[in-house]
N, C-alpha and C positions, 0 to 999 in steps of 0.2 A: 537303781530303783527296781523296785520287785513286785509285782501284785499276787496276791492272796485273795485263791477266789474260796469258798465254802457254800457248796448248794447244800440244799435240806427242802425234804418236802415232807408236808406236815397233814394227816386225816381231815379233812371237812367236818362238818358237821352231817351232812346226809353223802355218805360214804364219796366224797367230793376232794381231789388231792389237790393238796394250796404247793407253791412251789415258793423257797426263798433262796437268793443269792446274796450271799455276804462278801463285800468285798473291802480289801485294805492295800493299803497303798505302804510297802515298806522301805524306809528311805534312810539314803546314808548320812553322813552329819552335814556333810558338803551341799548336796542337797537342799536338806533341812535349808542349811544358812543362807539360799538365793532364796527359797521361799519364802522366809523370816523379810531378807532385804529388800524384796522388789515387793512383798504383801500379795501373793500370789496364793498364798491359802484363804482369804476371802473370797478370790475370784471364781469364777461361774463357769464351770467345765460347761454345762449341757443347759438350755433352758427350756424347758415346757412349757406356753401358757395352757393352763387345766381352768376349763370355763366357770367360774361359780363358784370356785376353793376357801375364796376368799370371804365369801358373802355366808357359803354354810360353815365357817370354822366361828363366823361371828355368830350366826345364828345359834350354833352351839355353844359360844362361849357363854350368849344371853342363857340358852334355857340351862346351862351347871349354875350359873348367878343364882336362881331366881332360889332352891329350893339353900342353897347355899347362905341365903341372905336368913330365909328362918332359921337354920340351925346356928349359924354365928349370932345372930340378931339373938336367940335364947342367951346364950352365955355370956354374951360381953356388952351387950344393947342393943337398941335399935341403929343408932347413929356407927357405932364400932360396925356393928353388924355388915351395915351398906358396903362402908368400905371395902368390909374385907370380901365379901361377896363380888364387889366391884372386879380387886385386884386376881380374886378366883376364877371369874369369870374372863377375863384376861389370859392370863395362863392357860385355862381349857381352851379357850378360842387358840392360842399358839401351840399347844399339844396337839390340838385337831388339825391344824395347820402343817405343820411341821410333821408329821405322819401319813398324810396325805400327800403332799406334795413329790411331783418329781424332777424337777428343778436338782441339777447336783453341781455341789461346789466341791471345791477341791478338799476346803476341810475337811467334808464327808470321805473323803476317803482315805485321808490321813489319819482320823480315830476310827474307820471301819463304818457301813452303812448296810443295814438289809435292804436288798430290794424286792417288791412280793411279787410274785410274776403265778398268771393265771393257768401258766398251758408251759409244758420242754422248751416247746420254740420259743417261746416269748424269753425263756431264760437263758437259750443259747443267743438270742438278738441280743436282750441288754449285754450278757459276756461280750459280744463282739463287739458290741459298741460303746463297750466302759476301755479295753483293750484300745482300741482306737482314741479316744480319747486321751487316756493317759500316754500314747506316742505322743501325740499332739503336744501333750504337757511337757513331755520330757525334752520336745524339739524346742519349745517354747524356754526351755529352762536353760540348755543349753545356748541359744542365742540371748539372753541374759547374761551368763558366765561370760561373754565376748562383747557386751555392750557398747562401751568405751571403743572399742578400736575398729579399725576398718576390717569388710568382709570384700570379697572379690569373686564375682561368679561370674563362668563364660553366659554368654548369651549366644544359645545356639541357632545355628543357621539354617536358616528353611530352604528346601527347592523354587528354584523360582514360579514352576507349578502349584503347588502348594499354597503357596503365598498368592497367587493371581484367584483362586480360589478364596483364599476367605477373605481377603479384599472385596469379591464379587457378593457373597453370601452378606457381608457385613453394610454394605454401602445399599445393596439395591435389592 
């Protein structure tokens, strides 16, 4: 397993620099085939709730419907019209959604995902914390390929000091 970072920063509009990180997850076939088995490319690396995402990708998906609904309604009807204005408005609400959002699943990074980042650091954090994440994955992938069978780990031994300690911090 390999990641593929690509940063690029791109001009503002009032001489303001946007930063973006593209990142891709390259994976061998072996690989591939636990993700495939266990459905781990659905799964949900990172979750963000982002307050209101929800409410304004709807809000936008009404106001694309609305001028949407005249220009189909001209050419196919009124009733066609709706529909399809309906099913538009749908779509824009999920385009608006899905571009905002920063919730990251694994598929996203198996076909490649920009991330926009406002400032260096903000771009050097996400890197570090996409990096970490995909260990996480790959530890995670690894204890899949071993499913079936037994694992064995020492459990290590504490000083008796130690241990009289966080007994005490934990209890009282």
């Amino acid at each position: 397993m390999k990641i593929i970072f690509k940063r690029e920063q791109t001009q503002g509009i009032i001489r303001k620099v946007w930063f973006q990180l593209w990142c891709e997850l390259e994976l061998e076939e072996e690989e591939r085939a636990v993700l495939r088995h266990y459905r781990l490319d659905k799964s949900i690396l990172i979750f963000f709730h982002m307050e209101g995402l929800l409410r304004n990708s709807l809000i936008f998906g009404l106001i694309a419907s609305i001028p949407a609904f005249f220009i189909f309604g001209y050419f196919v009807g009124r009733d066609g019209g709706m529909w399809l204005a309906f099913f538009f408005g749908i779509f824009a609400a999920w385009l608006f959604y899905d571009y905002f959002r920063e919730t990251i699943y694994v598929n996203d990074l198996i076909h490649g995902r920009h991330f926009k980042c406002y400032t260096v650091t903000q771009l050097a954090t996400r890197e570090e914390l996409l990096k970490q994440l995909i260990a996480y994955l790959k530890q995670v992938m690894e204890t899949c390929k071993h499913w079936d069978g037994n694992q064995v780990f020492d459990v290590p031994e504490f000083d008796q000091e130690m241990t009289r300690k966080i007994i005490i911090r934990r209890f009282f």
